[in-house]
N, C-alpha and C positions, 0 to 999 in steps of 0.2 A: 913288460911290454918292450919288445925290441924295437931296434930306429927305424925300420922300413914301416912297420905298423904305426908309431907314432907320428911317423912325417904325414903319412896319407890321412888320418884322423886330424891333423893338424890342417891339410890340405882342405878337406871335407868341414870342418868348422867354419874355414877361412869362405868360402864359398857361398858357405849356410849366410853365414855376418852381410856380405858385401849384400843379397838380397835386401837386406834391413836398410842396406849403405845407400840404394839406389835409390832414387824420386823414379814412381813407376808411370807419372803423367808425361815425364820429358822422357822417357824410354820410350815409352808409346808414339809420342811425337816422331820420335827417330825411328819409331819401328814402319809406323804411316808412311812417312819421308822416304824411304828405300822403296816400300811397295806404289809407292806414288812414281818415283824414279824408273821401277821396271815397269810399269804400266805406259811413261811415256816411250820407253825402250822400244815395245812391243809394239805401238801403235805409229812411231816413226819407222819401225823395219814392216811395216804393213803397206803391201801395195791393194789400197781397196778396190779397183776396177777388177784387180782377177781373184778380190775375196769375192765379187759380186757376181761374177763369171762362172762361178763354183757351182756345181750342182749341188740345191738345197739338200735335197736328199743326200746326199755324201758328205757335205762338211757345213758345221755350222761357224765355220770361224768367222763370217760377215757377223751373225750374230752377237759374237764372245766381243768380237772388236767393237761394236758397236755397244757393249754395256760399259765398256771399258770409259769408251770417251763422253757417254752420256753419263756418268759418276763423276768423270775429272773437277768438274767446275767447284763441286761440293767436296770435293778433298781437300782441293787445292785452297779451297776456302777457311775451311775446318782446321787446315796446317795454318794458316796466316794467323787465324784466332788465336790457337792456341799459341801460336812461336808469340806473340805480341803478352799472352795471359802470365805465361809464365817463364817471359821473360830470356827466350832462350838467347843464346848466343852465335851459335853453330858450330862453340867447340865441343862437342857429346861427352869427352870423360869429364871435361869440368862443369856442361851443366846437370849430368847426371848425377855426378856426386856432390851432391850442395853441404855444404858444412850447412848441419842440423843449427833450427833456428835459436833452443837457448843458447849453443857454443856462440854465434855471432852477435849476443848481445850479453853474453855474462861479464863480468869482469873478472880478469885474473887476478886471483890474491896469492901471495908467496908465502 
Protein backbone atom coordinates (compact mmCIF):
# COMPACT_ATOMS: atom_id res chain seq x y z
CA UNK A 1 0.00 0.00 0.00
CA UNK A 2 1.52 3.18 -0.93
CA UNK A 3 1.57 6.60 1.48
CA UNK A 4 -0.97 8.54 -0.41
CA UNK A 5 -3.50 5.44 0.15
CA UNK A 6 -2.43 4.81 3.60
CA UNK A 7 -2.58 8.50 4.84
CA UNK A 8 -6.27 8.87 3.41
CA UNK A 9 -7.29 5.44 5.16
CA UNK A 10 -5.51 6.74 8.17
CA UNK A 11 -7.55 9.95 7.57
CA UNK A 12 -11.05 8.05 7.16
CA UNK A 13 -10.43 5.93 10.51
CA UNK A 14 -9.40 8.95 12.26
CA UNK A 15 -12.91 10.57 11.38
CA UNK A 16 -14.81 7.18 11.73
CA UNK A 17 -13.21 7.26 15.94
CA UNK A 18 -13.84 11.04 16.54
CA UNK A 19 -17.75 9.96 15.82
CA UNK A 20 -17.34 7.53 18.81
CA UNK A 21 -15.20 10.66 20.57
CA UNK A 22 -18.17 13.00 20.38
CA UNK A 23 -21.16 13.26 23.25
CA UNK A 24 -23.98 13.47 20.47
CA UNK A 25 -26.42 15.31 23.36
CA UNK A 26 -24.07 18.49 23.55
CA UNK A 27 -23.52 18.46 19.68
CA UNK A 28 -27.17 18.63 19.44
CA UNK A 29 -27.20 21.33 21.90
CA UNK A 30 -24.86 23.26 19.72
CA UNK A 31 -26.36 22.17 16.69
CA UNK A 32 -29.99 23.78 18.22
CA UNK A 33 -27.90 26.89 19.52
CA UNK A 34 -26.81 28.07 15.80
CA UNK A 35 -30.27 27.25 14.44
CA UNK A 36 -31.72 29.22 17.29
CA UNK A 37 -29.02 32.03 16.50
CA UNK A 38 -30.14 32.26 12.67
CA UNK A 39 -33.67 32.15 13.56
CA UNK A 40 -33.10 35.22 15.70
CA UNK A 41 -31.00 36.65 12.68
CA UNK A 42 -33.89 36.20 10.46
CA UNK A 43 -36.51 37.69 12.66
CA UNK A 44 -34.52 40.90 13.74
CA UNK A 45 -33.75 41.63 9.77
CA UNK A 46 -37.73 41.25 9.50
CA UNK A 47 -39.44 44.22 8.90
CA UNK A 48 -43.13 42.87 9.90
CA UNK A 49 -45.48 45.70 8.67
CA UNK A 50 -44.33 45.12 4.96
CA UNK A 51 -44.36 41.19 5.62
CA UNK A 52 -48.01 42.15 6.56
CA UNK A 53 -48.39 44.39 3.55
CA UNK A 54 -47.44 41.51 1.22
CA UNK A 55 -50.03 39.97 -0.77
CA UNK A 56 -51.18 36.70 0.80
CA UNK A 57 -51.44 35.20 -2.41
CA UNK A 58 -47.70 35.93 -3.35
CA UNK A 59 -45.65 35.51 -0.23
CA UNK A 60 -46.12 33.69 2.77
CA UNK A 61 -43.16 34.98 4.67
CA UNK A 62 -45.72 36.90 7.35
CA UNK A 63 -46.50 33.22 7.86
CA UNK A 64 -42.77 31.48 7.91
CA UNK A 65 -41.86 34.45 10.32
CA UNK A 66 -44.59 34.01 12.45
CA UNK A 67 -43.85 30.18 13.17
CA UNK A 68 -40.51 31.08 13.69
CA UNK A 69 -41.16 33.44 16.82
CA UNK A 70 -44.15 31.26 17.91
CA UNK A 71 -41.33 28.24 18.48
CA UNK A 72 -38.73 30.62 20.00
CA UNK A 73 -40.05 30.51 23.74
CA UNK A 74 -39.79 26.65 23.63
CA UNK A 75 -36.27 26.33 22.11
CA UNK A 76 -34.96 28.87 24.00
CA UNK A 77 -36.34 26.90 26.87
CA UNK A 78 -35.30 23.50 25.72
CA UNK A 79 -31.38 25.04 25.27
CA UNK A 80 -31.57 26.29 29.05
CA UNK A 81 -32.63 22.74 30.10
CA UNK A 82 -30.49 20.93 28.46
CA UNK A 83 -27.18 23.63 28.88
CA UNK A 84 -27.97 23.31 32.90
CA UNK A 85 -28.48 18.90 32.28
CA UNK A 86 -25.50 18.52 30.86
CA UNK A 87 -23.63 20.72 32.20
CA UNK A 88 -22.34 22.69 29.19
CA UNK A 89 -19.90 25.30 29.33
CA UNK A 90 -20.00 27.16 26.02
CA UNK A 91 -16.69 26.02 25.11
CA UNK A 92 -17.99 23.30 22.30
CA UNK A 93 -14.49 21.37 21.55
CA UNK A 94 -14.19 20.79 25.32
CA UNK A 95 -17.56 20.01 26.04
CA UNK A 96 -18.04 17.80 23.10
CA UNK A 97 -15.27 15.78 23.69
CA UNK A 98 -15.70 14.59 27.39
CA UNK A 99 -12.98 12.46 28.54
CA UNK A 100 -15.21 9.10 28.67
CA UNK A 101 -16.45 8.51 32.20
CA UNK A 102 -14.31 5.20 33.36
CA UNK A 103 -10.93 7.24 32.21
CA UNK A 104 -12.05 9.97 34.76
CA UNK A 105 -12.47 7.81 37.64
CA UNK A 106 -9.76 4.92 36.89
CA UNK A 107 -6.72 5.16 38.65
CA UNK A 108 -3.35 5.06 36.94
CA UNK A 109 -1.18 2.30 37.74
CA UNK A 110 2.50 2.11 36.35
Amino acid sequence: MDEEKLKKQVDALEQKLAQYETDGAIAGFYALNRIVNQQIKVLNSTNLASAIDEDPKESKRYDRTKAIWEGMAKMIADLNSLKAEFKITGDQDKDIKRIPFIESVATKRD
